[in-house]
N, CA, C and O atoms as a DFTB+ gen file, in Angstrom:
304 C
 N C O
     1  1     -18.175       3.972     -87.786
     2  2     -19.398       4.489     -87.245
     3  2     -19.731       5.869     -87.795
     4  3     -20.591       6.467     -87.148
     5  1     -19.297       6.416     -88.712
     6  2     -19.572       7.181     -89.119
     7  2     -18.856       8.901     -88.663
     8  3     -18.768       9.952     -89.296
     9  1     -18.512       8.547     -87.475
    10  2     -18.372       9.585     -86.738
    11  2     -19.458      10.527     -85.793
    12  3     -19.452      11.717     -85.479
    13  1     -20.243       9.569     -85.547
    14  2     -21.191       9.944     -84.576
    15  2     -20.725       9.773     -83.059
    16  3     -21.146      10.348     -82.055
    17  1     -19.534       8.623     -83.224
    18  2     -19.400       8.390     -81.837
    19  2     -19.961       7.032     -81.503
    20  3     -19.862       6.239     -82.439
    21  1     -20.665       6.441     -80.141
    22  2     -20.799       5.047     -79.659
    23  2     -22.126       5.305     -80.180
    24  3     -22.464       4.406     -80.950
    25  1     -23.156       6.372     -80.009
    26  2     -24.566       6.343     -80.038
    27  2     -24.779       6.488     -81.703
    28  3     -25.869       6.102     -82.125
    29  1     -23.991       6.919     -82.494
    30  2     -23.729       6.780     -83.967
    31  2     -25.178       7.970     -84.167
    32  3     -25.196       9.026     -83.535
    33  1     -25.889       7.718     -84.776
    34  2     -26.804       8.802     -85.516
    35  2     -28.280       8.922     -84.375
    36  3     -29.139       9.800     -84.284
    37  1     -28.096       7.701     -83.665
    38  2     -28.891       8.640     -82.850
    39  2     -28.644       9.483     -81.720
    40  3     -29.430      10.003     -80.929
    41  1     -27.713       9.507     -81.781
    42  2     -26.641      10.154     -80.438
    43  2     -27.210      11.473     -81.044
    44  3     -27.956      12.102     -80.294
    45  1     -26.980      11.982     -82.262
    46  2     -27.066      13.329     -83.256
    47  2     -28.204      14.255     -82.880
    48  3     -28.205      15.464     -82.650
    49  1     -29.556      12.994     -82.880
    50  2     -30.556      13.286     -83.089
    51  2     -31.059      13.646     -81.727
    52  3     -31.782      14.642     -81.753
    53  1     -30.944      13.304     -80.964
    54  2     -30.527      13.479     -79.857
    55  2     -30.364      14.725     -79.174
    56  3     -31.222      15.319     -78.521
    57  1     -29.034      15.102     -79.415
    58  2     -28.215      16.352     -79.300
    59  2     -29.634      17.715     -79.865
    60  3     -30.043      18.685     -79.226
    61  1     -30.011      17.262     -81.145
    62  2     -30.249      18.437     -81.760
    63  2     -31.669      18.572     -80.990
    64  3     -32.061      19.640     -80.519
    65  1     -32.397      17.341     -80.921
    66  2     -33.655      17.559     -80.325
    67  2     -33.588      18.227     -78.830
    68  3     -34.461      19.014     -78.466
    69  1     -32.535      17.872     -78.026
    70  2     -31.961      18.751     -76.437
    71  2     -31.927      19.657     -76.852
    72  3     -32.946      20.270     -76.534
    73  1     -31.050      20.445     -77.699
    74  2     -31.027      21.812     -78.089
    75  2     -32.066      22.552     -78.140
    76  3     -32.209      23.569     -77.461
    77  1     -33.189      21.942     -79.253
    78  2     -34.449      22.948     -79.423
    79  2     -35.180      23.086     -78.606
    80  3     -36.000      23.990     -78.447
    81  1     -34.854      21.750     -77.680
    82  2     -36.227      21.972     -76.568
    83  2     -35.371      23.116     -75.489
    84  3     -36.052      24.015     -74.994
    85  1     -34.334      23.065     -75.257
    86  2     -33.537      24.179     -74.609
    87  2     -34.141      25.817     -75.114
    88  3     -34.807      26.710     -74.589
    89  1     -33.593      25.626     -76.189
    90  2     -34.192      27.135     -77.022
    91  2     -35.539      27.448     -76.985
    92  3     -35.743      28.630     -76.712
    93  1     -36.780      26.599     -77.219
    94  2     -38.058      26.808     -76.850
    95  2     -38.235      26.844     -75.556
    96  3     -39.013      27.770     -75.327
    97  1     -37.920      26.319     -74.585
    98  2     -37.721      26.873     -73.084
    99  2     -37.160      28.481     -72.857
   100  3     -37.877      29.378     -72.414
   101  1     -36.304      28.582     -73.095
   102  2     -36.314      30.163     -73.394
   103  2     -36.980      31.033     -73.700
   104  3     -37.270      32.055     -73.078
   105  1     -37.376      30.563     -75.038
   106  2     -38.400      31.824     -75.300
   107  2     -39.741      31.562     -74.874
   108  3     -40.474      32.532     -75.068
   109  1     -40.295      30.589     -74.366
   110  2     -41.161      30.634     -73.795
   111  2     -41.267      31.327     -72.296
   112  3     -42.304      31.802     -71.835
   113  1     -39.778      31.284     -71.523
   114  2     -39.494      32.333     -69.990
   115  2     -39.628      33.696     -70.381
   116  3     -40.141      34.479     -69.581
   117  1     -39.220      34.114     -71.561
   118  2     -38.596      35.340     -72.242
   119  2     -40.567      35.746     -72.236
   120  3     -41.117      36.444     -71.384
   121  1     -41.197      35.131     -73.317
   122  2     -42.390      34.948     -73.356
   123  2     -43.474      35.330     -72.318
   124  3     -44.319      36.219     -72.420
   125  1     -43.251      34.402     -71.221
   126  2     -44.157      34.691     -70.305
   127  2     -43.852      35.672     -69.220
   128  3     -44.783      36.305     -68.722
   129  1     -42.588      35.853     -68.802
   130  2     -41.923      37.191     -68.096
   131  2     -42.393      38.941     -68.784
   132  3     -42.550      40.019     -68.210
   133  1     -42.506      38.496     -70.359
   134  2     -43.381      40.003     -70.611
   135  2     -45.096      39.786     -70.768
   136  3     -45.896      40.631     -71.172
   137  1     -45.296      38.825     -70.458
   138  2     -46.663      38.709     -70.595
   139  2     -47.148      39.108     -69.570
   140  3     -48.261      39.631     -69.638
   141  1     -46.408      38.983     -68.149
   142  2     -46.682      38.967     -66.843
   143  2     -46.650      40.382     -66.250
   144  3     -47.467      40.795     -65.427
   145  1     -45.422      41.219     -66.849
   146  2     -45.241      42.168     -66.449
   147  2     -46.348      43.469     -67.462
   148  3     -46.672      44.572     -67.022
   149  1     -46.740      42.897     -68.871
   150  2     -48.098      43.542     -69.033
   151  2     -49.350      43.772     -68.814
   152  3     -50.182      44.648     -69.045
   153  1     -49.227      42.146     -67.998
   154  2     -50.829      41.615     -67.296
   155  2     -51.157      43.061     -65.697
   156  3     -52.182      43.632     -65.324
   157  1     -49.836      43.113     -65.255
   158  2     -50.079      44.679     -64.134
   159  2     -50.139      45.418     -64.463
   160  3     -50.827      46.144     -63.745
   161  1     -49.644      46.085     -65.673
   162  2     -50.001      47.344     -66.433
   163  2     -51.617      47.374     -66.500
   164  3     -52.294      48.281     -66.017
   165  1     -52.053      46.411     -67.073
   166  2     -53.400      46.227     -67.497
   167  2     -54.339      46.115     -65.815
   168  3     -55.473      46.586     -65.738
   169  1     -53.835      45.613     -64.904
   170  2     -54.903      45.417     -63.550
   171  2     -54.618      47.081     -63.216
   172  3     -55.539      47.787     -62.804
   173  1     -53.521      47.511     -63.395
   174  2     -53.241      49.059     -62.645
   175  2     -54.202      50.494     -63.900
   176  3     -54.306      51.720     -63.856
   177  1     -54.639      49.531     -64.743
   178  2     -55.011      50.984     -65.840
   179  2     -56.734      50.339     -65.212
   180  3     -57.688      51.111     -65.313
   181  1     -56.860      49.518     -64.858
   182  2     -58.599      49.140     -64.982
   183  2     -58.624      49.721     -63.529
   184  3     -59.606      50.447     -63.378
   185  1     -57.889      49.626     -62.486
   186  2     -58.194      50.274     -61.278
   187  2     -58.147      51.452     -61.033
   188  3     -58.734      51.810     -60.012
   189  1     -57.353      52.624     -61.964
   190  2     -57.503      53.500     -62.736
   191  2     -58.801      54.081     -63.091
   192  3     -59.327      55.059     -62.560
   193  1     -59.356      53.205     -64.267
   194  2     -60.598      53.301     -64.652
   195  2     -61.263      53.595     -63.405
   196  3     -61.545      54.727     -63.014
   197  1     -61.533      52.339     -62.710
   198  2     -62.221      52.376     -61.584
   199  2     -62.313      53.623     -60.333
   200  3     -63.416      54.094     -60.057
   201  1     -61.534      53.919     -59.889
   202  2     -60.875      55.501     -59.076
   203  2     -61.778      56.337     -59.886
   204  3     -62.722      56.785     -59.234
   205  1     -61.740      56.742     -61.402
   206  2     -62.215      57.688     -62.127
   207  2     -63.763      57.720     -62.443
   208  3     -64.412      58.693     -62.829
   209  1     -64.258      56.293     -62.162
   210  2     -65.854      56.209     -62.339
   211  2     -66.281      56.778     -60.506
   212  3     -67.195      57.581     -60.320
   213  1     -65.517      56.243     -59.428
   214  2     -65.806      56.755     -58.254
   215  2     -65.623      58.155     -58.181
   216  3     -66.739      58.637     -57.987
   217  1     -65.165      58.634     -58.213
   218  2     -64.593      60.387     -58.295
   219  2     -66.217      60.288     -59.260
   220  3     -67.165      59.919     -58.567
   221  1     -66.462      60.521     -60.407
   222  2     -67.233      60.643     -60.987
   223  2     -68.933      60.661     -60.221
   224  3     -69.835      61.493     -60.119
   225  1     -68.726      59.348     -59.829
   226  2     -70.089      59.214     -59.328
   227  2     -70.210      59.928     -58.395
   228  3     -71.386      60.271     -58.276
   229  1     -69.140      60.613     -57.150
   230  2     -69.260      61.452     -56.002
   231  2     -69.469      62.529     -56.535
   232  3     -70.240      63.353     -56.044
   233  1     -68.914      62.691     -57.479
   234  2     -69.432      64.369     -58.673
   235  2     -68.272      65.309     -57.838
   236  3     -68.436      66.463     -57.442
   237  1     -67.099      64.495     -57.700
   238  2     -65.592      65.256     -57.997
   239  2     -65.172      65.523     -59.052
   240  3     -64.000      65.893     -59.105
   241  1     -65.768      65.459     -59.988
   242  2     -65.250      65.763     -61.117
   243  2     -66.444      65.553     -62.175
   244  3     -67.383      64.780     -61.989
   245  1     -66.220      66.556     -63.596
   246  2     -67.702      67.018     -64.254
   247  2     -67.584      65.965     -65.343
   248  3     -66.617      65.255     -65.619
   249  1     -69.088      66.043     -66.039
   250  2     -68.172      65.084     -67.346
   251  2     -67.463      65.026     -68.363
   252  3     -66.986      64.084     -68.995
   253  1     -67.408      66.781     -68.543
   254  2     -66.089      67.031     -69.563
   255  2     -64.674      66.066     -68.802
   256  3     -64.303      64.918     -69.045
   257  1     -64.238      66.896     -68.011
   258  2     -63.310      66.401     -66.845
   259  2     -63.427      65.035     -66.987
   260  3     -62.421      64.435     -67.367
   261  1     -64.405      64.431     -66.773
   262  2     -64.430      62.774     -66.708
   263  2     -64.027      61.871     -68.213
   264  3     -63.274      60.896     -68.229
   265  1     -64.548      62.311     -69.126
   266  2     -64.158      62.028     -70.595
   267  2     -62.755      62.103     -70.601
   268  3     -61.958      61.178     -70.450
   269  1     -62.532      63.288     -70.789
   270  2     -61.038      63.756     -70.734
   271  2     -60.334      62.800     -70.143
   272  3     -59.798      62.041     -70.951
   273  1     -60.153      62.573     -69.081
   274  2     -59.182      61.719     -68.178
   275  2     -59.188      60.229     -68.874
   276  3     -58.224      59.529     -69.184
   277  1     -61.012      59.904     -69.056
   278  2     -60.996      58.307     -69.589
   279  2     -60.563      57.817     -70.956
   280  3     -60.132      56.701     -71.245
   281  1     -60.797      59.060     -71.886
   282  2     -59.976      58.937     -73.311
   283  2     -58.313      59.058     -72.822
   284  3     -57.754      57.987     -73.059
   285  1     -57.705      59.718     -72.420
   286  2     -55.640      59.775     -72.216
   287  2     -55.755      58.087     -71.049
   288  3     -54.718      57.427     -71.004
   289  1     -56.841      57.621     -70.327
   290  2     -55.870      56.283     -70.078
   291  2     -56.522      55.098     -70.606
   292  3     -56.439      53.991     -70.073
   293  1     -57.236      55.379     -71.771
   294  2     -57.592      54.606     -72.642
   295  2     -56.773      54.414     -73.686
   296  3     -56.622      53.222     -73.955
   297  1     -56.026      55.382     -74.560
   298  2     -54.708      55.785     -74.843
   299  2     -53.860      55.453     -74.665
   300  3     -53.254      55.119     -75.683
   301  1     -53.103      55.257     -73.329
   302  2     -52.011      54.898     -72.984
   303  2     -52.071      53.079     -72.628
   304  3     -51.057      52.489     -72.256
């Protein structure tokens, strides 16, 4: 039998195809675990934004002041 064993060559094929789909499962967790944890970065910088157009519109702050702030968390 070649040395495949009872399932002979497709036993092989087998094996290798479990494997990759194992490994693409991974990096797809790996994948979406930093996708997820950038997706709050991104809701926490737009609510950000948001805070800084309110302050703004109450005229807590001028529009030098207002630029300023919206260019460094546009930036970051």
């Amino acid at each position: 039998m070649m040395g495949f064993g009872y399932f002979g060559i497709f036993g092989a094929i087998f094996m290798i195809l479990f494997w990759v789909a194992i490994i693409a499962g991974v990096v797809w967790l790996i994948k979406w675990l930093l996708e997820s944890s950038s997706g709050t970065s991104k809701i926490s910088k737009n609510r950000a934004l948001e805070i800084l157009d309110e302050k703004y519109a109450r005229g807590e702050i001028d529009d030098e002041e207002y630029e300023r702030r919206k260019r460094k968390l546009l930036e970051s």
